[in-house]
C-alpha positions in Angstrom: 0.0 0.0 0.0 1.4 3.6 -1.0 1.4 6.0 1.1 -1.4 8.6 -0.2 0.1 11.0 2.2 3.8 11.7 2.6 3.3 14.9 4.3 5.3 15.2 7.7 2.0 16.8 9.7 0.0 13.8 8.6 2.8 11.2 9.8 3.4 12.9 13.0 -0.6 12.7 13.9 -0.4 9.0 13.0 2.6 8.3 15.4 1.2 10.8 18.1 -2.1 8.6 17.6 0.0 5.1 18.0 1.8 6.3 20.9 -0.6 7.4 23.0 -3.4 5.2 22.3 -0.4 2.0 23.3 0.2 4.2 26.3 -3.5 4.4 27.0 -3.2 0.8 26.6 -5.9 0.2 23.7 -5.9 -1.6 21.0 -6.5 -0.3 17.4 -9.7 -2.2 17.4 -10.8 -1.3 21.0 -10.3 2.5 19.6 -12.4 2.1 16.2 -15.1 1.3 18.4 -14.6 4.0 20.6 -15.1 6.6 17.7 -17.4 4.7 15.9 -14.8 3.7 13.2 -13.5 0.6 11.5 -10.2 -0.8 12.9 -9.2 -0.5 9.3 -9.3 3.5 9.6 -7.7 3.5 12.6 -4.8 1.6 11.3 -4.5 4.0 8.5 -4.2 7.1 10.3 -1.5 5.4 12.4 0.6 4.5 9.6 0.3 7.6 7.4 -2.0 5.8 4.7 -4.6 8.6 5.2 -5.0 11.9 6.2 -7.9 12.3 9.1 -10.1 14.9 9.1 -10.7 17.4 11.8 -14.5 16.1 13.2 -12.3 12.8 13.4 -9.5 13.9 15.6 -12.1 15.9 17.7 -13.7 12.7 18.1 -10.0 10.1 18.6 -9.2 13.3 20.7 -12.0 13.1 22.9 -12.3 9.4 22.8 -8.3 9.2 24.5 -9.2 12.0 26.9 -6.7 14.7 25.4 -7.3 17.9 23.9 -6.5 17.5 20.1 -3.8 19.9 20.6 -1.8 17.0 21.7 -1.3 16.0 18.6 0.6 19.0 17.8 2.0 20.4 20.4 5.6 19.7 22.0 7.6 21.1 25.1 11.4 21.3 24.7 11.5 17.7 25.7 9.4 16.5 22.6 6.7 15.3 24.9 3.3 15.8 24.7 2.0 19.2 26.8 -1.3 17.6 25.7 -0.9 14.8 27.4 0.6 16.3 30.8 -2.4 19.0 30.9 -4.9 16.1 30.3 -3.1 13.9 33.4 -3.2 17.1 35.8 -6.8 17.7 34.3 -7.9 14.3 35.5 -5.9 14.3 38.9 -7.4 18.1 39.7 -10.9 17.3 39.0 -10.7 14.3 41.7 -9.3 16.3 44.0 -11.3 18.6 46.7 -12.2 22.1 46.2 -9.2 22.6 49.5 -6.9 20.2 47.6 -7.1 22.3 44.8 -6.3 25.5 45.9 -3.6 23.9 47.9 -2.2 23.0 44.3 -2.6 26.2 43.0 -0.9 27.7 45.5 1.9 25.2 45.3 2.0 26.0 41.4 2.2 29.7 42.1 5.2 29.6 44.3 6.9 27.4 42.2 6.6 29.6 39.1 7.3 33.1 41.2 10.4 31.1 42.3 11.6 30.4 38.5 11.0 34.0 38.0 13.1 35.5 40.8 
């Protein structure tokens, strides 16, 4: 099968896709179903065989619990920020209201300190 697509933004979605649905520890099939899609198209996005539409991404996006910046966005590491601000995002909302603006706090000192 040839590659219809041989456009880096198109094969970095398809490996940002693999990576974190493995890390979310899903199969291809498992994610088809998630979004309503045949394991077929899921395959093809991973591998760069076909571009995926916007609606879609919202939709693999929402299915993996990221924002679908995540499959564009990098911090000088090369890692995700996508998938670090969806971690916090889950860890925050189980937390209480006290517990939360206990975190805040933390976070603002920390940043204040990097300032100074």
């Amino acid at each position: 099968m040839v590659k219809v697509f041989d456009c880096p933004i198109v094969m970095r979605i398809g490996s940002r896709l693999t990576k974190l649905r493995k890390k979310c520890g899903l199969s291809q099939g498992e994610l088809a179903q998630m979004c309503n899609l045949k394991l077929q198209q899921i395959y093809k996005h991973e591998a760069g065989y076909t571009g995926i539409t916007v609606s879609r991404l919202l939709d693999i996006a929402r299915a993996l619990e990221v924002s679908p910046e995540y499959f564009y966005e990098e911090d000088e590491g090369g890692e995700a920020v996508g998938v670090q601000r969806s971690v916090l995002l889950h860890y925050f909302g189980e937390m209480s209201i006290a517990e939360r603006e206990q975190l805040i706090n933390f976070a603002s000192s920390l940043t204040r300190s990097v300032a100074a």
